[in-house]
C-alpha positions in Angstrom: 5.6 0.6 16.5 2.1 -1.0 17.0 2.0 -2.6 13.9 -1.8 -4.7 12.6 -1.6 -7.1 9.5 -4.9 -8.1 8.4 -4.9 -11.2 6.3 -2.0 -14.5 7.1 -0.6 -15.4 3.6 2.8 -14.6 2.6 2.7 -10.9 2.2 1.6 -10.2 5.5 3.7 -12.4 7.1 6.5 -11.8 5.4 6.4 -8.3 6.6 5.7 -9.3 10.0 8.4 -11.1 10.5 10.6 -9.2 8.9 9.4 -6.4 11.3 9.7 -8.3 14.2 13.1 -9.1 13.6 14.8 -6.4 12.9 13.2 -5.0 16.1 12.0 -7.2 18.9 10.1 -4.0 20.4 7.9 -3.9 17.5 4.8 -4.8 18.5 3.5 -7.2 15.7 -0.1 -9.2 15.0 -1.6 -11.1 12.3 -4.8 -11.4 12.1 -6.0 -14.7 9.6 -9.0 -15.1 8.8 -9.0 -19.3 7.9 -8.1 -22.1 10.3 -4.2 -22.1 10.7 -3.7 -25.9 8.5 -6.1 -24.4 5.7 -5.3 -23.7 2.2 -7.4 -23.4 -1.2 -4.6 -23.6 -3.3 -2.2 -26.5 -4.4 1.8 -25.6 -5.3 3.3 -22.5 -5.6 6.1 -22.4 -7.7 9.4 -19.5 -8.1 12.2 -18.6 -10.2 15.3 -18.4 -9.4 15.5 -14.8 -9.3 11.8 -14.5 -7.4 13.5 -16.9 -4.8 17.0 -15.6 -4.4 15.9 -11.9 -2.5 14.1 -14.3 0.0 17.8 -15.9 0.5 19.8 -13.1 0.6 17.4 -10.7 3.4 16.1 -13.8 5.1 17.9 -17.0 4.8 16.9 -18.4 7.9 13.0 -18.0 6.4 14.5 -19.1 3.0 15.9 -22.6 4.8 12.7 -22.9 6.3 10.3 -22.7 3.3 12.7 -24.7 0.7 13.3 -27.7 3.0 10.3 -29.6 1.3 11.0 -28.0 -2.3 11.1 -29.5 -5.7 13.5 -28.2 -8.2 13.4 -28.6 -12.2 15.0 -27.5 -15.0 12.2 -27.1 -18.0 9.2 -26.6 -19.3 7.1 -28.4 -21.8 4.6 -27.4 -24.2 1.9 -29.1 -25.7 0.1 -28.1 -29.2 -1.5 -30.4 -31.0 -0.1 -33.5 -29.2 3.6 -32.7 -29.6 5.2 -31.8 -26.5 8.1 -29.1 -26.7 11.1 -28.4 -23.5 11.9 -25.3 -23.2 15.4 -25.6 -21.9 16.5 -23.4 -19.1 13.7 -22.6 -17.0 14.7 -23.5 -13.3 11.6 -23.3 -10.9 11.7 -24.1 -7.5 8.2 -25.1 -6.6 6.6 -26.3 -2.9 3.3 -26.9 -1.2 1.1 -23.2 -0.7 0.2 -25.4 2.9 4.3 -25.8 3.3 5.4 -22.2 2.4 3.3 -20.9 5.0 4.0 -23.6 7.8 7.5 -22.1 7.5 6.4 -18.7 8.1 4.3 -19.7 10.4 7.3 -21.0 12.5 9.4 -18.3 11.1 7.2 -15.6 12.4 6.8 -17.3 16.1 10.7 -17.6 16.3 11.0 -13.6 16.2 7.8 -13.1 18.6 4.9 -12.3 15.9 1.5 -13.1 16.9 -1.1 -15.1 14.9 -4.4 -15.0 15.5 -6.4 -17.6 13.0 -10.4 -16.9 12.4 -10.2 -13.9 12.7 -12.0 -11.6 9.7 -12.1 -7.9 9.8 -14.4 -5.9 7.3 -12.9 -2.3 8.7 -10.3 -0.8 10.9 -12.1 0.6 13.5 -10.8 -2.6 16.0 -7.4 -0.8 15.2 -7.3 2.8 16.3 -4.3 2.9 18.3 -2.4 1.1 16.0 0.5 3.4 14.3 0.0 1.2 11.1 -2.3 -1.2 9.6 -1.6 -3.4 7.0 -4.0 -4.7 4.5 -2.9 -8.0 3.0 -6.2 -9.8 3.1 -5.9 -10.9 -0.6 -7.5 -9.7 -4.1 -11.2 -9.4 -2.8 -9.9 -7.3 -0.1 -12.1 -6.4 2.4 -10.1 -3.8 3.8 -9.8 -1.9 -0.1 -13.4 -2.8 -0.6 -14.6 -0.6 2.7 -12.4 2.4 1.6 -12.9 2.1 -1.9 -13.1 5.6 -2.4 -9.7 6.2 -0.8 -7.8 3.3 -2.7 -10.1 4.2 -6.2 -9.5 0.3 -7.4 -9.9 -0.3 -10.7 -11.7 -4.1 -11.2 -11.0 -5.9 -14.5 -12.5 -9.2 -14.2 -10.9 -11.5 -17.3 -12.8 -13.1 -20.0 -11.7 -17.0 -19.1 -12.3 -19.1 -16.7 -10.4 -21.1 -14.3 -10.7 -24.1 -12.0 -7.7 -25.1 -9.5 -6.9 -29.2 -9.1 -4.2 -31.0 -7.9 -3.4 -34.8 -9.2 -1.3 -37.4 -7.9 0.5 -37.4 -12.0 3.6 -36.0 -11.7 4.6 -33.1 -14.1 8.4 -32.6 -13.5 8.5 -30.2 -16.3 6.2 -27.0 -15.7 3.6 -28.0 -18.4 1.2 -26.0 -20.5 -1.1 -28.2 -21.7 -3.5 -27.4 -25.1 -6.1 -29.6 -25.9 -9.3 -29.1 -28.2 -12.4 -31.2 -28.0 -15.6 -31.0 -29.6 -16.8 -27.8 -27.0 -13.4 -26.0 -27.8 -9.6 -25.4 -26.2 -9.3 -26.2 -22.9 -6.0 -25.5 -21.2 -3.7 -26.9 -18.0 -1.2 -25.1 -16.6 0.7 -28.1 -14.5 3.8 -28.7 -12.4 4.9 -30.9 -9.8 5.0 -29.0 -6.4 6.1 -32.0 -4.1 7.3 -36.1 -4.2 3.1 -37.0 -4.6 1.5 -34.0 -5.9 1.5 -31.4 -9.2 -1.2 -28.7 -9.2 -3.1 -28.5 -12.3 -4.7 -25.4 -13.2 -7.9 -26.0 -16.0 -8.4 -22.6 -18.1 -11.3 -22.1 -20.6 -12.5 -19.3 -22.7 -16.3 -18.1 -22.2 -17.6 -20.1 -25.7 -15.7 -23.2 -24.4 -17.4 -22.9 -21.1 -20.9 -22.6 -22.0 -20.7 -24.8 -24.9 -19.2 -27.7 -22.5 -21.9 -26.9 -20.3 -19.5 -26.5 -17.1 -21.6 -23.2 -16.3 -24.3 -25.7 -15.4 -22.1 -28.4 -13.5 -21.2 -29.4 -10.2 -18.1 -29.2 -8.6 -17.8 -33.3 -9.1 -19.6 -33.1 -12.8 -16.8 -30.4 -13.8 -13.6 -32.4 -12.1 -14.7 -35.2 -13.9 -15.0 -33.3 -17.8 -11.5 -31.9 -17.0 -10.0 -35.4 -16.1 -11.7 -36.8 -19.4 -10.7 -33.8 -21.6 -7.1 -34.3 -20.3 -6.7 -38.5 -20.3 -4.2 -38.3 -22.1 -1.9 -36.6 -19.9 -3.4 -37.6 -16.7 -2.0 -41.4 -17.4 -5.4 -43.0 -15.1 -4.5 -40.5 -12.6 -7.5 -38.7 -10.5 -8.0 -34.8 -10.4 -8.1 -34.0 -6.8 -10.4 -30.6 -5.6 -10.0 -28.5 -2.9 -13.0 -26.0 -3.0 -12.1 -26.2 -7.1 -14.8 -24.4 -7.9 -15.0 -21.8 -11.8 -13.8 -18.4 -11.4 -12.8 -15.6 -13.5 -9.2 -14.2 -13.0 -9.4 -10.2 -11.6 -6.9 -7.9 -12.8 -6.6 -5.5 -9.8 -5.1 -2.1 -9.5 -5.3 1.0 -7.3 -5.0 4.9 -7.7 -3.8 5.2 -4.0 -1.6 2.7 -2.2 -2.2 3.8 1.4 -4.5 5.8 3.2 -4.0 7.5 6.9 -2.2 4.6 8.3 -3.5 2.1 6.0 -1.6 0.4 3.5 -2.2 -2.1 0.9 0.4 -5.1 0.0 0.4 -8.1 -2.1 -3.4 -9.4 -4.2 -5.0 -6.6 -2.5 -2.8 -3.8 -4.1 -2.7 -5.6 -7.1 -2.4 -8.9 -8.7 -0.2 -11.0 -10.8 -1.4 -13.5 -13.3 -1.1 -18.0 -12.6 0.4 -18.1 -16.0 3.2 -15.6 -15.1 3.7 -17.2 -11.6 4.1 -13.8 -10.2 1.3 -13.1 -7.4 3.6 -14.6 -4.5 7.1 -13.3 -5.7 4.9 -10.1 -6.0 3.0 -10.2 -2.7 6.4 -10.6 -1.3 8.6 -8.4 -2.6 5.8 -5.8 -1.7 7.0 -6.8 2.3 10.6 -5.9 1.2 9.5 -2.6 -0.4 7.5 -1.7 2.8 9.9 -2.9 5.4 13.0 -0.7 3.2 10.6 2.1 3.2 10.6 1.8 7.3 14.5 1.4 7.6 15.3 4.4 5.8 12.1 6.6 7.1 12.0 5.4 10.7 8.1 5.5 12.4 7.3 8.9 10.7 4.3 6.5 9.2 3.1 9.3 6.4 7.1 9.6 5.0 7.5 5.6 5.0 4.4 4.9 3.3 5.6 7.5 0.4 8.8 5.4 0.5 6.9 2.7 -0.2 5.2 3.9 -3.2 8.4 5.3 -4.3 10.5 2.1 -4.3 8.4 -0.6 -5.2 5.8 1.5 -7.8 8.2 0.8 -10.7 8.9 -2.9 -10.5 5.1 -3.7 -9.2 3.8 -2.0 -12.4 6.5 -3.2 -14.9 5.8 -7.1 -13.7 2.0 -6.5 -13.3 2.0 -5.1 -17.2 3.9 -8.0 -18.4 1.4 -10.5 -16.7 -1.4 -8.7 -18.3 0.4 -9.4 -22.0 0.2 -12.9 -20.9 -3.2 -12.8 -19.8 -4.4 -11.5 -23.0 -2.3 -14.1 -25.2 -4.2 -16.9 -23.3 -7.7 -14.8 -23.9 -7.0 -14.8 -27.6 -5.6 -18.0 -28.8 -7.9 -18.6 -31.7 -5.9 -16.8 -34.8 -3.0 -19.1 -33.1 -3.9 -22.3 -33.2 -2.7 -23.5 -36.8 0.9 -22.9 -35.6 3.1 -26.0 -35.8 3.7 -27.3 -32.4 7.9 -25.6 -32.6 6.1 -21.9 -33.4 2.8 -22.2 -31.1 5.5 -22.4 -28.1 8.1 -19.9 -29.4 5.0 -17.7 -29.7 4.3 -18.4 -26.2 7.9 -17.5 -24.8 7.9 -14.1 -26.6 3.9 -13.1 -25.5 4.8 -10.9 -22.8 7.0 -8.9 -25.1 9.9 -8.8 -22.3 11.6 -12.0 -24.5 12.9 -11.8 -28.1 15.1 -13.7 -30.6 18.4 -12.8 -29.2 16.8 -13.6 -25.4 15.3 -17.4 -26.9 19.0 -18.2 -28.6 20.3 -17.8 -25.3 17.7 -19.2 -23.6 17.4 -22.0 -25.5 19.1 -22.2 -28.9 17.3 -25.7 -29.6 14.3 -24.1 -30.2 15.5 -20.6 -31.6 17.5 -22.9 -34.1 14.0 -25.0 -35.2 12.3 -21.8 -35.3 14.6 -20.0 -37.8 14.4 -23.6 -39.7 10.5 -23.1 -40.4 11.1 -19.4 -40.9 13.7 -18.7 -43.1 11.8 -15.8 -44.4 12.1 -14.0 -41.4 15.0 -12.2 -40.5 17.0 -12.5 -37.4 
């Protein structure tokens, strides 16, 4: 098959490679549109479960992606300056720049092309390709030109976001709460690497304007973030890389594919940073696709119905718990009196997919405090 990826992040090379591999004769091109060393983001971070299909269909890509990993055991929340672990959260987290470097190499190994600054706005450079996959990211260009095909649907969230790194290192995977004089502001942080932890600053709209961040500089706005956070930060710097404001997008689409066309990862829809999802998803859309070819062969119009058919389920079930969490962050108000022990229990139970009998075995610690303050409530 004559196969076109259009956009170089881990969907689409994922699926590249895992094209190319299973049959040399494919013939296989990415097309990026950054420089290859170039990425806007800091760490990316997996569970254990998001990691382990990566291992088991491709351990010679999962080798190549973990060799620089971090691995930790908790989480921590922060309410009101106590700091509560949540036992028995194992992420594996790494460098965005480091995760692709391996399928960058990965990719090469099995014969895929790359092809770096390139950007395409349409298909028509692709007409004798048998299929054409759009990964080029939540503000898909690709969707966005057959927008009437795909029939998106567009919901740009309430809060804002800004995305540092810092040189402090946050072994635990940290949500941080703290309330100032313009309102909450909120860091989602975790060390991805020996020097580095990303460190994700969410606001509400009222917090936003009121701080005055809507009028600020990229510099002016790293530096309220590294004074509303001080405490945490220890004298360490917040470190930008194009960290500029902007508004999470909830993105969904009537129509996976069209002709040959077919959408994977951000641009077919998108997970949520608080739920850690987006790459697990983005990747696991590869699988879906690549199944969809093994058991359909290059009849394109049966495989792409594959597709849908396989991965439909999972992509909407994970995609409706990230929303759950989106909306607990968008509405934290009513919340805020909680003691520090129910603020986070109230946390690990937002998306609705977590409840008591899931937090005792998770981590009896906390179910046993919470029950403590609650003995009103029955379990």
């Amino acid at each position: 098959m004559k196969i076109r990826v259009i956009g170089g992040g881990p969907a689409g090379l994922f699926y590249a490679y895992l094209m190319k591999r299973d049959d040399p004769s494919h013939d296989v091109v990415v097309y990026e549109r950054d420089p290859e060393n170039a990425t806007y983001g800091w760490g990316v971070v997996f569970s254990d479960v998001a990691l382990s299909f990566v291992k088991d269909l491709a351990p010679e890509l999962y080798e190549a992606i973990t060799r620089k990993q971090v691995v930790f055991d908790e989480m921590a929340v922060v309410h009101q300056g106590v700091n509560v672990t949540l036992a028995h959260n194992t992420f594996h987290r790494m460098a965005r720049i480091n995760l692709l470097k391996g399928l960058h190499e990965q990719c090469r190994k099995v014969g895929v092309e790359i092809e770096f600054e390139r950007r395409f706005d349409d298909v028509d450079s692709f007409a004798d390709a048998d299929l054409i996959v759009a990964a080029d990211g939540a503000n898909s260009a690709i969707r966005s030109r057959y927008k009437e095909q795909f029939q998106p649907s567009l919901d740009e969230r309430p809060n804002y976001m800004a995305w540092y790194g810092t040189t402090k290192l946050f072994p635990a995977l940290s949500l941080i709460f703290r309330q100032n004089e313009d309102g909450l502001v909120i860091s989602h942080t975790y060390q991805f690497s020996p020097t580095h932890s990303t460190f994700l600053v969410e606001v509400d709209p009222e917090t936003f304007r009121k701080a005055g961040l809507d009028k600020m500089n990229e510099a002016e706005s790293l530096a309220y973030c590294e004074k509303a956070f001080a405490q945490d930060l220890d004298g360490n710097a917040l470190l930008s890389n194009k960290s500029n404001w902007f508004r999470y997008t909830i993105v969904k689409n009537k129509n996976w594919h069209y002709k040959n066309i077919v959408l994977i990862g951000d641009a077919l829809r998108t997970g949520h940073p608080s739920v850690g999802s987006g790459t697990r998803l983005a990747m696991q859309d590869s699988i879906a696709l690549f199944d969809a070819y093994k058991k359909c062969g290059p009849d394109v119009p049966a495989m792409l119905e594959e597709y849908v058919k396989i991965r439909q389920p999972g992509s909407d079930s994970l995609q409706k718990a990230a929303i759950k969490s989106t909306e607990w962050y968008e509405d934290l108000s009513p919340k805020l009196h909680l003691d520090p022990i129910s603020f986070a229990y109230d946390y690990l139970t937002r998306s609705g997919r977590v409840d008591h009998a899931e937090v005792r075995k998770r981590d009896p610690k906390l179910a046993a405090a919470y029950e403590q303050l609650h003995p009103e409530l029955t379990f």
